[in-house]
VOPAGU-2260 file (C-alpha; in pm, 1 decimal, decimal comma):
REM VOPAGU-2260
SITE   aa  ch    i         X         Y         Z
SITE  UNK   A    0   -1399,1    1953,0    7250,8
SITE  UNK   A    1   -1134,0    1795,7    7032,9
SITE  UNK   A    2    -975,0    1540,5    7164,9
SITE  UNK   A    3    -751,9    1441,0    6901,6
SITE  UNK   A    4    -343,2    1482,1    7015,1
SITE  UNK   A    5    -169,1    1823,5    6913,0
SITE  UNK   A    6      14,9    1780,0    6589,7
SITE  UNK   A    7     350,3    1735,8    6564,6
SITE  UNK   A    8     607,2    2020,4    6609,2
SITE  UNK   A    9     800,1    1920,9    6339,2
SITE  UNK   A   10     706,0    1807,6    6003,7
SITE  UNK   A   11     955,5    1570,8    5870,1
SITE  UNK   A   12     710,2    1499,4    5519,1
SITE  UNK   A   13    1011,9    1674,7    5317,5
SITE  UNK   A   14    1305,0    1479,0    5489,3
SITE  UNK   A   15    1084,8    1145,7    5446,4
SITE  UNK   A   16    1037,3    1230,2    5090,6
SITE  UNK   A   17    1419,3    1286,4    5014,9
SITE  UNK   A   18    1449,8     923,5    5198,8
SITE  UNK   A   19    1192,3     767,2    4910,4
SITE  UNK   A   20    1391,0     897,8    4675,3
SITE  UNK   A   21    1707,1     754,0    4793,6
SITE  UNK   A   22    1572,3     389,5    4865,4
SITE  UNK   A   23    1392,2     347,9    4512,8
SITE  UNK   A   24    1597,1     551,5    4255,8
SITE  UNK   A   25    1936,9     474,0    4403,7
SITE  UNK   A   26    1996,0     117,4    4311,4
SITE  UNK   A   27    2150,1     -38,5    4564,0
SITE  UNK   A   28    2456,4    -178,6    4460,3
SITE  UNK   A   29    2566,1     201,1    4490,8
SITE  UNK   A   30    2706,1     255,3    4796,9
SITE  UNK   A   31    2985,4     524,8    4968,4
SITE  UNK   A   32    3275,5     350,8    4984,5
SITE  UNK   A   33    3436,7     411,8    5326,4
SITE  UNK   A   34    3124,6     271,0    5465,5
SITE  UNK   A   35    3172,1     -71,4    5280,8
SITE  UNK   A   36    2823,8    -242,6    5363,4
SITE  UNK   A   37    2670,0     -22,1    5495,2
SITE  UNK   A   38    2725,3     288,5    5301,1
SITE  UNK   A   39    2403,4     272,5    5108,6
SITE  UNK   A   40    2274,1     605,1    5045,2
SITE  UNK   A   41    1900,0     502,4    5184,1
SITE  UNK   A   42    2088,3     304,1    5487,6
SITE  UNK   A   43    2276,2     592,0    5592,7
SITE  UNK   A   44    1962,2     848,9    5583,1
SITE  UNK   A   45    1765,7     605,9    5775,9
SITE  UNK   A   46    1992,2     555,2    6048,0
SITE  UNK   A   47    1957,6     986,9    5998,3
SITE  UNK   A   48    1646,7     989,4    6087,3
SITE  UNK   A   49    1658,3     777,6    6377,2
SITE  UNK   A   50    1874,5    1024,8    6522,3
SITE  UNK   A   51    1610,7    1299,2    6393,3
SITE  UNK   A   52    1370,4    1135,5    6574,0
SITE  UNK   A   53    1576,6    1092,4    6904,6
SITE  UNK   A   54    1643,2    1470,2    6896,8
SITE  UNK   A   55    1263,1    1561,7    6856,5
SITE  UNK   A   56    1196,3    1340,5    7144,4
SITE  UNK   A   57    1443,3    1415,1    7370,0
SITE  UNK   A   58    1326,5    1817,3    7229,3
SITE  UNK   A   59     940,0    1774,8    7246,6
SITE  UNK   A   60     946,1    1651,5    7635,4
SITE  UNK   A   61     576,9    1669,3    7781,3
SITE  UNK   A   62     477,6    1760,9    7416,4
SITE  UNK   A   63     534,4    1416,4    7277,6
SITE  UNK   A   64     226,3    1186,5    7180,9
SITE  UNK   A   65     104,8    1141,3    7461,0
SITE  UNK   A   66    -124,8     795,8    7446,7
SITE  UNK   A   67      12,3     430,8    7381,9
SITE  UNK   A   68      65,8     334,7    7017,9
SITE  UNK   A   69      71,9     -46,9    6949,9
SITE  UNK   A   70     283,4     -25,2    6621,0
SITE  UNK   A   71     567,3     153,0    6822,0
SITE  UNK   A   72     500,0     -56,8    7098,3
SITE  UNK   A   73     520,1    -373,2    6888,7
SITE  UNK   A   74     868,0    -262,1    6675,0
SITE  UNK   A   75    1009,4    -134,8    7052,2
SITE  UNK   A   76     973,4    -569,0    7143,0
SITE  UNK   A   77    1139,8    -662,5    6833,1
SITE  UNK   A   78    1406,5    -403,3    6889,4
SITE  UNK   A   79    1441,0    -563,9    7242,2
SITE  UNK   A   80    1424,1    -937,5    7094,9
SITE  UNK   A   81    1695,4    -899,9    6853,9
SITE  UNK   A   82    1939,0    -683,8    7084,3
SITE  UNK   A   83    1921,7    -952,6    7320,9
SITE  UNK   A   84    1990,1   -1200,6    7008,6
SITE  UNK   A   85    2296,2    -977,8    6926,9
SITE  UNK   A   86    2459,5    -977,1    7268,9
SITE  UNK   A   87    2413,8   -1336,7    7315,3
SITE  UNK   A   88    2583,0   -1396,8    6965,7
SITE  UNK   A   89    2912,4   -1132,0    7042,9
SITE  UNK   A   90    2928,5   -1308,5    7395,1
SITE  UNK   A   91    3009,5   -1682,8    7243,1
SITE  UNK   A   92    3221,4   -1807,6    6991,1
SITE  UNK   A   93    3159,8   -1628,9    6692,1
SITE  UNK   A   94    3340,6   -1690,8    6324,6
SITE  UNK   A   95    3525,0   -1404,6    6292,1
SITE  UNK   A   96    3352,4   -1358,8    5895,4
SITE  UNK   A   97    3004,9   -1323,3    6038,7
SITE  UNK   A   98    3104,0   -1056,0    6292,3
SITE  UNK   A   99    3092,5    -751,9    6048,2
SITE  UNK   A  100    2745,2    -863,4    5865,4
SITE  UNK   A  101    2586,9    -931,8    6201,4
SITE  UNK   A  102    2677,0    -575,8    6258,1
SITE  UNK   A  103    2555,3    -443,9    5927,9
SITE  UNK   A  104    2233,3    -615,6    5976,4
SITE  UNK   A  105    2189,8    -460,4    6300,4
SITE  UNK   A  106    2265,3    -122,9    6161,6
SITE  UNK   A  107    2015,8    -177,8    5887,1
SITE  UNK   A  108    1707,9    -271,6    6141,6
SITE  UNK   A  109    1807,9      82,7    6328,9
SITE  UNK   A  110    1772,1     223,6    5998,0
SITE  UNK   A  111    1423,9      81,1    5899,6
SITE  UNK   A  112    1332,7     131,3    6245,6
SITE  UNK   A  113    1419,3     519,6    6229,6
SITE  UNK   A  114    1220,4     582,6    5936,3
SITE  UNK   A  115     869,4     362,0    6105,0
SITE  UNK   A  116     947,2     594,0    6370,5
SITE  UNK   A  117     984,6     904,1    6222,3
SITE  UNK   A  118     671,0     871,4    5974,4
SITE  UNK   A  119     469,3     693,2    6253,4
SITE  UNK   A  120     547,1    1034,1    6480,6
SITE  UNK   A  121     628,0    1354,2    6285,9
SITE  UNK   A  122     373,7    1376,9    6004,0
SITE  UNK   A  123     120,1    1655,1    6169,8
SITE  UNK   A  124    -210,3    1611,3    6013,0
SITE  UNK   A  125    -384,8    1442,4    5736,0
SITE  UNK   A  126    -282,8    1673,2    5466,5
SITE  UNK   A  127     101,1    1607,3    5493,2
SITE  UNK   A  128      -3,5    1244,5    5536,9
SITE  UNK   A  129    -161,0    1232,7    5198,6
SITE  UNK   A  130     131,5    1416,4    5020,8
SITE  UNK   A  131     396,6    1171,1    5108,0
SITE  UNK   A  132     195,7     901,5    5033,4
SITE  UNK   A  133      97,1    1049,1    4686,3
SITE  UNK   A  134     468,1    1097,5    4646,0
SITE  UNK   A  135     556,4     767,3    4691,3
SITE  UNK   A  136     278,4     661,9    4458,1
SITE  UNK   A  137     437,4     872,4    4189,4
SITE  UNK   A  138     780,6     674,6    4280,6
SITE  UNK   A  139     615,8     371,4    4272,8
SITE  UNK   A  140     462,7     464,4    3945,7
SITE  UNK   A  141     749,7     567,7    3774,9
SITE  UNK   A  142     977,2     255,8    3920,4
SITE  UNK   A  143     680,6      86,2    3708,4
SITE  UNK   A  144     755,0     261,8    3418,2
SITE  UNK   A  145    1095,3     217,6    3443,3
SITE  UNK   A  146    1024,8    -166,0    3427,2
SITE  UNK   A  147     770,0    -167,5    3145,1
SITE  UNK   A  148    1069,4      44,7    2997,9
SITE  UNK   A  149    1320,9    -218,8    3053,8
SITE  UNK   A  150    1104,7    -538,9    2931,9
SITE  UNK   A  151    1002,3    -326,3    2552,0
SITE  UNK   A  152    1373,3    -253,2    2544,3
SITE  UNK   A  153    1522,5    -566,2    2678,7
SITE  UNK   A  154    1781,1    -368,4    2866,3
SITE  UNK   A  155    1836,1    -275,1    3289,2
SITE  UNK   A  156    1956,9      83,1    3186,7
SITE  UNK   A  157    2069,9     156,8    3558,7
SITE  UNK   A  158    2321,9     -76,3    3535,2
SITE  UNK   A  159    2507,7     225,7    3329,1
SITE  UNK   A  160    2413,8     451,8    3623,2
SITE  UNK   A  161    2698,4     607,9    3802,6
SITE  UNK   A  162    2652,8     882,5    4074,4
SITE  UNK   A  163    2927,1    1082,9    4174,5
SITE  UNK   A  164    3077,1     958,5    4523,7
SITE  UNK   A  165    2903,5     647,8    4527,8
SITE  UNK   A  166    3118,7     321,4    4395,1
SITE  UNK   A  167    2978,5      -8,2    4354,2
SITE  UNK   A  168    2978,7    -358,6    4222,1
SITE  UNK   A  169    2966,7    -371,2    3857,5
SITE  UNK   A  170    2600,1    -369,5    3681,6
SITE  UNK   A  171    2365,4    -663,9    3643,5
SITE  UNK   A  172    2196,8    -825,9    3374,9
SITE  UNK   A  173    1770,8    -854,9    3266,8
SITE  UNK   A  174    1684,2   -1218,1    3390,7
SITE  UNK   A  175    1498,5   -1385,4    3188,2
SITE  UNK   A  176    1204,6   -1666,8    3226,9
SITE  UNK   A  177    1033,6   -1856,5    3005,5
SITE  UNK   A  178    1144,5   -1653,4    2752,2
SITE  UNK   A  179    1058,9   -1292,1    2873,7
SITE  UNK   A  180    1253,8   -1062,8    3014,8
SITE  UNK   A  181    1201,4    -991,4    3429,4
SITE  UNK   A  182    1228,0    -602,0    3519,2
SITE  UNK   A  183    1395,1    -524,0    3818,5
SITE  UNK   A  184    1343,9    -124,8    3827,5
SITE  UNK   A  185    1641,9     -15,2    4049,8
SITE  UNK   A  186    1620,5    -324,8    4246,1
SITE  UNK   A  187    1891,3    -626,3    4296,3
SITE  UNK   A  188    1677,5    -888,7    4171,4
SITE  UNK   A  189    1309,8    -934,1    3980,8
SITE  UNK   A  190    1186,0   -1115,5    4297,9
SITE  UNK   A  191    1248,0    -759,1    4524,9
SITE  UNK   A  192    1118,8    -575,6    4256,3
SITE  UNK   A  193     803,7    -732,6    4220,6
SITE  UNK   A  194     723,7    -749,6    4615,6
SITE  UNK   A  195     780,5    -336,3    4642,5
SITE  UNK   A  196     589,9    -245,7    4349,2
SITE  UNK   A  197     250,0    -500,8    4436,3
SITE  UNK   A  198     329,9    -347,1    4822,8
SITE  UNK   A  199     296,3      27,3    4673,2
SITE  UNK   A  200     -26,0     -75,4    4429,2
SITE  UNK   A  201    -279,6    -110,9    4693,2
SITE  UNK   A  202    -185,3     254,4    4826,9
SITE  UNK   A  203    -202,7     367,6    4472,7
SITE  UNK   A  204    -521,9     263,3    4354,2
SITE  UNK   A  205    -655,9     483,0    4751,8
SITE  UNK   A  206    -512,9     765,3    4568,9
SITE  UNK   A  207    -698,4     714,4    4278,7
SITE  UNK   A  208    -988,2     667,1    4431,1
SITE  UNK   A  209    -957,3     925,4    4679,6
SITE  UNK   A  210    -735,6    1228,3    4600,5
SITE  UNK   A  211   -1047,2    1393,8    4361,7
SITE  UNK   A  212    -848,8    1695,2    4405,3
SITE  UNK   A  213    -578,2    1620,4    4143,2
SITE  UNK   A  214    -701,5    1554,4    3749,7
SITE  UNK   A  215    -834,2    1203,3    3704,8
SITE  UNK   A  216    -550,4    1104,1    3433,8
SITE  UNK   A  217    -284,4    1229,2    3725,3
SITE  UNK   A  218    -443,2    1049,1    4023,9
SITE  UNK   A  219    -474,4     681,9    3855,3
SITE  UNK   A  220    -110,2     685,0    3698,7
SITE  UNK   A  221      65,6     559,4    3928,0
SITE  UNK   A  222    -191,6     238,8    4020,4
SITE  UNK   A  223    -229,1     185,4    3624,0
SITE  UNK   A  224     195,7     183,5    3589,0
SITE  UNK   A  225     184,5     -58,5    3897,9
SITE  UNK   A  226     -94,8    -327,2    3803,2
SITE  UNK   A  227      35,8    -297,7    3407,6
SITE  UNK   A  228     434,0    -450,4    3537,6
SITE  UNK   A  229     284,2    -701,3    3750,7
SITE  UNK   A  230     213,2    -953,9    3461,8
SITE  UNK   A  231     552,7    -847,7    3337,8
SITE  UNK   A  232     799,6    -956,9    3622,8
SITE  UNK   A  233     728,7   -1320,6    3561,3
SITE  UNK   A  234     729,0   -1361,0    3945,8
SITE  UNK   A  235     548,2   -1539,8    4172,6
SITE  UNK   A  236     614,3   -1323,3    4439,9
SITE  UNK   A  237     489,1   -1041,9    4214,9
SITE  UNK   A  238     156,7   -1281,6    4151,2
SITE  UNK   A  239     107,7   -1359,7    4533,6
SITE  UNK   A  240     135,9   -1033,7    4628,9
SITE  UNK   A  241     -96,2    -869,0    4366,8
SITE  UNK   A  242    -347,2   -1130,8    4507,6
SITE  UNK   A  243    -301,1   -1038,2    4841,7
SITE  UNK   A  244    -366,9    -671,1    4785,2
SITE  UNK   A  245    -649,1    -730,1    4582,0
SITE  UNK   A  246    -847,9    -980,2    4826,5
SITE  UNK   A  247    -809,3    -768,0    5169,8
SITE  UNK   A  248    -934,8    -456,2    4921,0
SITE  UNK   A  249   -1207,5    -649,4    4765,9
SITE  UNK   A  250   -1302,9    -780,4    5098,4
SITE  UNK   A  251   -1301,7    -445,4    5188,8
SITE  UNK   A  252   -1423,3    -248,7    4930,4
SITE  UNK   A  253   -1847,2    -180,8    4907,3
SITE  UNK   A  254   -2027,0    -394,6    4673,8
SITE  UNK   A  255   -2029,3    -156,0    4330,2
SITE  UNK   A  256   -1693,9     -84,3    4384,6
SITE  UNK   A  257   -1600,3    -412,2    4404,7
SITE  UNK   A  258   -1788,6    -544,3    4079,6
SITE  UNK   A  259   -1609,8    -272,6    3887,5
SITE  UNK   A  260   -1263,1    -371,7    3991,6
SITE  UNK   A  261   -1375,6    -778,5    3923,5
SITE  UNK   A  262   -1457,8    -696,4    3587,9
SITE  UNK   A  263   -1156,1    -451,7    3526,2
SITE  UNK   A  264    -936,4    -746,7    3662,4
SITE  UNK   A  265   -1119,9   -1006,1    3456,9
SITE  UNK   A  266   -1135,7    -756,7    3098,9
SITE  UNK   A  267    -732,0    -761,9    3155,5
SITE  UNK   A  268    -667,5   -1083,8    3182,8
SITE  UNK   A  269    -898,4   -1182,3    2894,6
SITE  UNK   A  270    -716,6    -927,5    2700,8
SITE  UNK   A  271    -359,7   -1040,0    2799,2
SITE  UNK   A  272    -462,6   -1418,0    2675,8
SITE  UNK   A  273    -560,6   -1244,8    2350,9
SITE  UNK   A  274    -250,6    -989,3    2285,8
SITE  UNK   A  275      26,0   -1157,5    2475,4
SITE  UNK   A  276    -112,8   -1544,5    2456,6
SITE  UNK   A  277     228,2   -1687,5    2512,8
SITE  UNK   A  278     312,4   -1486,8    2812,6
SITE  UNK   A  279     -27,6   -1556,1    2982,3
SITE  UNK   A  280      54,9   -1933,0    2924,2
SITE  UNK   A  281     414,3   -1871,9    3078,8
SITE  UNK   A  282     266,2   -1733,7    3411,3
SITE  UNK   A  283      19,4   -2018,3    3428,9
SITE  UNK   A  284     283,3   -2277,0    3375,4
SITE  UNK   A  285     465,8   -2076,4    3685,9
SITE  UNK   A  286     183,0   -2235,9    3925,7
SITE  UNK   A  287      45,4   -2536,9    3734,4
SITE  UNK   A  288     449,5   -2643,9    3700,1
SITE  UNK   A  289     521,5   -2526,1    4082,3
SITE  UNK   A  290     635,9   -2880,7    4203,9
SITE  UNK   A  291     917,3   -2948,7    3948,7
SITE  UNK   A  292    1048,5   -2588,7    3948,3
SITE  UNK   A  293    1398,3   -2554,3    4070,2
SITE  UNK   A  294    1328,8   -2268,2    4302,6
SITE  UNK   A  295    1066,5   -2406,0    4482,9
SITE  UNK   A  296    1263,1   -2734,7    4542,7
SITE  UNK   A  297    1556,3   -2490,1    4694,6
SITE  UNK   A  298    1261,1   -2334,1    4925,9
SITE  UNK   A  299    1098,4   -2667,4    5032,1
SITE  UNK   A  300    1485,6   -2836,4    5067,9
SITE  UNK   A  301    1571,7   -2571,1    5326,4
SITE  UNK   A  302    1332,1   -2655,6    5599,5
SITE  UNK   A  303    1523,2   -2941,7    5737,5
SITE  UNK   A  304    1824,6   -2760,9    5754,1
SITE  UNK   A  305    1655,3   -2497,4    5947,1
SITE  UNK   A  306    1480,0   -2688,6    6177,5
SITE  UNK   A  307    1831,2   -2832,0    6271,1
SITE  UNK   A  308    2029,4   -2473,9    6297,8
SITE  UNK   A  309    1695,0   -2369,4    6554,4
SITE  UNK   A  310    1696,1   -2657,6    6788,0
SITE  UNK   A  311    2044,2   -2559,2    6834,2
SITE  UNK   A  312    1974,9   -2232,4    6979,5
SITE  UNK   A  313    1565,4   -2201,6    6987,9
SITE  UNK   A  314    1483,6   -1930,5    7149,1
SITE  UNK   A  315    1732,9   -1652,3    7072,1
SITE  UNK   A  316    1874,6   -1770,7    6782,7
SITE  UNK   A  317    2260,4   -1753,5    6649,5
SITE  UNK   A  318    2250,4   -1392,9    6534,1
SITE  UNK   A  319    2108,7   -1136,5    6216,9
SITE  UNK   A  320    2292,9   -1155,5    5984,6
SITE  UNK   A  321    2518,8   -1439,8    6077,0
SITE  UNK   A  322    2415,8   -1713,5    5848,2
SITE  UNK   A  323    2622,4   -1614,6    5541,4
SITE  UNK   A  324    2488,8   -1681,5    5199,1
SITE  UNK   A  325    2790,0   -1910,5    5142,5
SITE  UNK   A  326    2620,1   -2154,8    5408,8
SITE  UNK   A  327    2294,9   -2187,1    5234,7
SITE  UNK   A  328    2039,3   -1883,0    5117,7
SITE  UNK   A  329    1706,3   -1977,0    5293,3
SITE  UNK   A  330    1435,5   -1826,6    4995,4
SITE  UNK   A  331    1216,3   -1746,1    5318,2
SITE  UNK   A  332    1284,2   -1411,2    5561,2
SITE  UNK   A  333    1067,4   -1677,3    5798,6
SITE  UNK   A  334    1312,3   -1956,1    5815,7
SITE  UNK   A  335    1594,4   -1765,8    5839,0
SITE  UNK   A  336    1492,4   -1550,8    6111,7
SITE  UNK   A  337    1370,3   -1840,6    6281,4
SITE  UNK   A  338    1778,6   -1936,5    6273,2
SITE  UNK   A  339    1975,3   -1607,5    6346,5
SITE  UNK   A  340    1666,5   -1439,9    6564,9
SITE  UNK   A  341    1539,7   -1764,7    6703,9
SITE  UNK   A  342    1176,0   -1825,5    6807,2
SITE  UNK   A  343    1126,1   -1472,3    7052,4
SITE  UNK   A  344    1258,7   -1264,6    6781,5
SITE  UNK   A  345    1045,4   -1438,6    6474,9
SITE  UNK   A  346     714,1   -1405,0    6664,6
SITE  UNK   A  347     817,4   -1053,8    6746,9
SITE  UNK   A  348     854,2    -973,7    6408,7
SITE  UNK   A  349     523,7   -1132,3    6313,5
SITE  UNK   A  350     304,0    -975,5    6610,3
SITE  UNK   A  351     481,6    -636,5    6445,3
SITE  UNK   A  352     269,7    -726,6    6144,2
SITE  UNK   A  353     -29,9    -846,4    6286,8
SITE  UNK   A  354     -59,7    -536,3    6547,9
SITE  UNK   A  355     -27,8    -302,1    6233,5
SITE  UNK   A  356    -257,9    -484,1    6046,7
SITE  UNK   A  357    -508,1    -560,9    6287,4
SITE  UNK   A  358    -482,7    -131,3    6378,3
SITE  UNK   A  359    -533,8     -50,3    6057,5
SITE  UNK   A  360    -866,5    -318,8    6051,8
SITE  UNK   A  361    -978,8    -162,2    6428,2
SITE  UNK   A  362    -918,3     174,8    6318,0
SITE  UNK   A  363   -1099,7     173,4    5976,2
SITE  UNK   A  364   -1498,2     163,3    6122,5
SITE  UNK   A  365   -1416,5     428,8    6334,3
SITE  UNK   A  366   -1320,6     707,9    6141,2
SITE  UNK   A  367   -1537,5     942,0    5990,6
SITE  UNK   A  368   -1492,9     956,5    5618,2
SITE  UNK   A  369   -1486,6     722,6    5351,3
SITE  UNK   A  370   -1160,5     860,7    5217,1
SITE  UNK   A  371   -1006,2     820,6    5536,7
SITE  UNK   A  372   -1187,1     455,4    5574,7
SITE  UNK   A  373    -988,3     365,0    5205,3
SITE  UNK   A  374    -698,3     490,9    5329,6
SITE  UNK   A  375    -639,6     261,9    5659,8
SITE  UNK   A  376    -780,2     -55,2    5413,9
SITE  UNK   A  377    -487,2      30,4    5144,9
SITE  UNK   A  378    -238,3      -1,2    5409,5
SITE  UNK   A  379    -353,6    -280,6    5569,0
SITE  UNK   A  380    -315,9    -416,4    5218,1
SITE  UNK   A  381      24,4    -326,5    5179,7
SITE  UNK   A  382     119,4    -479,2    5538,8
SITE  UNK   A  383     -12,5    -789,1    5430,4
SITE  UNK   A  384     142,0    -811,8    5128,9
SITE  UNK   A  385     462,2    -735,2    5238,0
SITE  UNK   A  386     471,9    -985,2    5544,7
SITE  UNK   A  387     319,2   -1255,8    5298,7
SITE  UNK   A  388     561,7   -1191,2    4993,5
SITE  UNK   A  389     865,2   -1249,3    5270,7
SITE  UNK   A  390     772,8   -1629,4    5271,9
SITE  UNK   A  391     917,9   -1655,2    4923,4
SITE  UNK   A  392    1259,6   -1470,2    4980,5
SITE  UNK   A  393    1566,1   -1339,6    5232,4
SITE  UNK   A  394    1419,9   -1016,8    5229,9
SITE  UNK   A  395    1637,4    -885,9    5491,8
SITE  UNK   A  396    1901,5    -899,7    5257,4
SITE  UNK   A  397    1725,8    -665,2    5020,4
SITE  UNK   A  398    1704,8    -275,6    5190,8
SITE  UNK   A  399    1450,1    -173,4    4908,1
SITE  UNK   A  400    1196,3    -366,3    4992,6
SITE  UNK   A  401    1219,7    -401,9    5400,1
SITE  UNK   A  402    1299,6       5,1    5385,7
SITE  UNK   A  403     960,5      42,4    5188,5
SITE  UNK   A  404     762,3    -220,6    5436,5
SITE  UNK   A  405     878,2     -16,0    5727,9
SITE  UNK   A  406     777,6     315,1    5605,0
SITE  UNK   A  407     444,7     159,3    5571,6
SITE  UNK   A  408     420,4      45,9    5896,3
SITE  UNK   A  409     515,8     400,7    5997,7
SITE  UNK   A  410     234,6     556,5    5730,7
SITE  UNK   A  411     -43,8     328,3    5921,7
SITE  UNK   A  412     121,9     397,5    6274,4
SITE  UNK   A  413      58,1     814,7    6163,4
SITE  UNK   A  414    -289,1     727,1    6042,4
SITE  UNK   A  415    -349,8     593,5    6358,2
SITE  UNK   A  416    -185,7     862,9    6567,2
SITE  UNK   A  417    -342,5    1127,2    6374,1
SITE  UNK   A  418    -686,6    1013,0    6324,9
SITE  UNK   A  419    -707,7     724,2    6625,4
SITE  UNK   A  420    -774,2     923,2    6902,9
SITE  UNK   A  421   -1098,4    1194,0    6794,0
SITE  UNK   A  422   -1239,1     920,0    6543,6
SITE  UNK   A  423   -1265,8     667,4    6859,5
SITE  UNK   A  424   -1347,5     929,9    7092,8
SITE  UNK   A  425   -1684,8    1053,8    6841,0
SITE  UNK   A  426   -1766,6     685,3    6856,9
SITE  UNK   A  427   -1774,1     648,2    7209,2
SITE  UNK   A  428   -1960,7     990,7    7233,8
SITE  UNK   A  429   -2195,4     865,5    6958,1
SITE  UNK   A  430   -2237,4     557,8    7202,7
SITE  UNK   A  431   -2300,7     722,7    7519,9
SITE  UNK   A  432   -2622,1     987,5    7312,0
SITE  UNK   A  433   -2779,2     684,8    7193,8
SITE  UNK   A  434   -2783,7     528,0    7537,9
């Protein structure tokens, strides 16, 4: 008997898809006006589909999952945490400037939240599972290409991008480091940029390994796109996330597999020293010069500030979203939810990662196939990567990248819900013949 839960009435792959689209080709300076903060396109859909998924729960009564999902669980505490932060803050003395972006912040957590929720409970089988995540490989892949675009022709390009009912703050510039130009895609800054793509490469490289159904050249696009920008964005984020992906699938990975991806890794970086000797030298002097670089100093300065902000108000913190940019910008999500979230909230928000990416780790020897085994070790990958890259930026203040980190969590909470239940139930049944 097949004890796996009932798929999902509804199959919101198609209205997940259109929300991909929106949160990586839409930069996000774009924005509907009457909604002033809040009115990006990606923001708005997201908050969408936490009303979607209201409505198919109210709708699906006794026909909802049915068994506890620790993912859901997990974001439901954080919810809690940072509603309780919220009333707290509108209860006290509040500067009247932080009052709207404390609002806009909370607005944008319902909005991440809607889309973990929808993926991690209306994708109905393993099928439309792998389709949304090969289509946002082939966004990933061609946000790479935009990039390798922008660094041969030393130009943004979607800084000339207008869309018709959207109005926004006027275009930015390429950064530059060391002497090369940092891509940025459709993202605000190089640093953003460089955490989604090495998020989305791990994910990429399970669909080239594992969707034999599409032509080889097709399949391994969108991973070769992503791993070619990484050495491009001049980013240490970039850098520490790549590694990050890479060990947990290495670790993962069986031996053969693993050898072949060592010596493609180790073939490309011999052959960037050879053709691009200067840059390889520049990304080395990133890490070997760490301790007298400017932005690292800002990072490391910021820790006794927030140490003082938390012992004001430990537990609960002062608010999201109410320490303003113009009082200092913590370059770590950690630090500065530590201050506006407090304690409760910032080890809610890290138990959210660690239940997903311990699930993913639980999950993985249970299920049945190999494809389905590479599949829950990508996206504990990408989990990892994400939560690690947010030590080196306010990622909360950048919708691309926490709107793509969400919708992973929601990807692994689906692979869970869809193949938790029958692959743990064979392996207790395989248990109980052998006894």
């Amino acid at each position: 008997m097949d004890q796996r839960l009932a798929p999902s009435p509804v199959d919101a792959v198609g209205w997940l898809t259109f929300y991909v689209i929106l949160l990586l080709f839409v930069p996000t300076r774009l924005i509907f006006g009457p909604f002033g903060s809040a009115g990006a396109p990606s923001m708005l859909f997201g908050l969408g589909s936490l009303i979607l998924w209201l409505l198919i729960r109210l709708g699906a009564g006794r026909g909802g999952p049915r068994s506890a999902h620790p993912i859901r669980f997990a974001l439901g505490i954080f919810f809690v945490s940072v509603g309780i932060t919220y009333v707290l803050a509108m209860s006290g003395p509040m500067n009247p400037a932080e009052i709207s972006p404390a609002d806009v912040a909370l607005l944008a957590l319902a909005s991440w939240g809607g889309t973990l929720l929808l993926t991690h409970d209306n994708i109905p089988d393993r099928n439309r599972l792998d389709t949304l995540i090969w289509r946002l490989c082939v966004c990933g892949g061609l946000i790479a290409l935009l990039g390798i675009f922008q660094v041969l022709t030393r130009q943004v390009w979607v800084d000339q991008l207008s869309i018709p009912g959207l109005t926004g703050s006027p275009g930015y510039s390429l950064n530059a480091r060391g002497g090369f130009p940092r891509p940025s895609g459709t993202a605000t800054h190089p640093i953003e940029y460089g955490t989604l793509i090495t998020m989305i490469l791990p994910i990429a490289l399970y669909v080239g390994f594992n969707q034999t159904q599409r032509p080889l050249l097709i399949r391994w696009l969108p991973a070769a796109a992503l791993a070619a920008v990484v050495p491009l964005t001049s980013s240490r984020s970039a850098y520490l996330g790549a590694a990050v992906a890479l060990l947990v699938c290495l670790i993962g990975w069986k031996r053969a597999r693993r050898l072949r991806a060592l010596a493609v890794i180790v073939a490309g970086v011999a052959a960037m020293s050879v053709v691009t000797p200067n840059l390889f030298k520049s990304i080395i002097g990133l890490f070997a010069g760490a301790s007298g670089d400017p932005s690292i100093a800002s990072r490391t300065d910021g820790y006794s500030l927030a140490v003082e902000f938390l012992l004001r108000k430990p537990l609960f913190g002062r608010g999201l979203g109410t320490f303003l940019p113009i009082y200092r910008i913590f370059d770590n999500e950690y630090l500065l939810l530590l201050v506006t979230v407090g304690a409760v909230g910032t080890v809610a928000f890290i138990a959210l990662c660690v239940t997903a990416f311990a699930s993913m780790l639980r999950l993985r020897p249970s299920l049945r196939d190999e494809g389905s085994r590479d599949l829950a070790l990508a996206l504990a990958a990408a989990i990892a990567t994400g939560f690690v890259c947010l030590f080196t930026f306010d990622a909360f203040a950048f919708p691309m990248t926490m709107g793509t980190l969400f919708l992973i969590l929601g990807l692994a909470g689906s692979l869970r819900r869809i193949e938790g239940t029958g692959a743990i139930f064979t392996h207790l049944a395989g248990d109980r013949h052998a006894h």
